[in-house]
C-alpha atoms as one frame of an Amber mdcrd trajectory, in Angstrom:
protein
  89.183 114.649 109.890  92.867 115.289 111.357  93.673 115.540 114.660  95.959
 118.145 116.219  97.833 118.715 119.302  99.853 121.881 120.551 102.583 120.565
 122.892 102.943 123.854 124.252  99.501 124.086 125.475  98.833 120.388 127.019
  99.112 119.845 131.009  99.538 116.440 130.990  95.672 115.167 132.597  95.857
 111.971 130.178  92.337 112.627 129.561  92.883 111.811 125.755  94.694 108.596
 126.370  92.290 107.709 128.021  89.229 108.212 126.017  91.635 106.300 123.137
  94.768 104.974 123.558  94.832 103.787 119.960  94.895 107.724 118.993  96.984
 109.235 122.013  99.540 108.376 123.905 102.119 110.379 126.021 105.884 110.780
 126.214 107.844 110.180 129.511 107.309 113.834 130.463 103.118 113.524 130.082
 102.769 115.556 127.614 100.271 114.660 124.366 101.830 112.443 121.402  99.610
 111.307 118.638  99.780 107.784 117.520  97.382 108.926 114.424  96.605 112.029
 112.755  93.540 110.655 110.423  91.177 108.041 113.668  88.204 106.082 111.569
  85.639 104.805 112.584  84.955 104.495 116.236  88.227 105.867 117.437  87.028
 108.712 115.141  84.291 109.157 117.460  86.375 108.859 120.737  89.091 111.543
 119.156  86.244 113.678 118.896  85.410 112.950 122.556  88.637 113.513 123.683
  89.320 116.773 121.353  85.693 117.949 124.348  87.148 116.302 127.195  90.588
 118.326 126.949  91.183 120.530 130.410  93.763 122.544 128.327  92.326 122.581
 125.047  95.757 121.533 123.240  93.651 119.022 120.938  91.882 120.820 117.752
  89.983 118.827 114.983  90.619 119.725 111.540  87.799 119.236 108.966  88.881
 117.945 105.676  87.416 117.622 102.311  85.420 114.710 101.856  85.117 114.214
 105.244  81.559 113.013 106.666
């Protein structure tokens, strides 16, 4: 699984960050930045949680091959 996030789109709610700050984090204006692109485990889970929780939807999840 791979995370994306359109700049362009995000409002700046922190909602991510704050479902998993070991995933997301945000630059001085408040706009999305991605620590990591490929979350295992349990921040797996949360990304996934946050990708729902988005007001803007600017997060996406990405399927990949061999993924579970």
């Amino acid at each position: 699984m791979r995370i994306e996030a359109d700049t362009d789109v995000c409002i700046g709610a922190g909602q991510c960050v704050l479902t998993d700050p070991t995933v997301f984090d945000q630059h001085d204006d408040g706009i999305v930045m991605l620590i990591t692109k490929h979350p295992e485990g349990g921040a797996a889970h949360r990304a996934r949680e946050a990708v729902e929780l988005c007001p803007s939807g600017a997060l996406s999840l990405i399927e990949e091959p061999g993924d579970s």
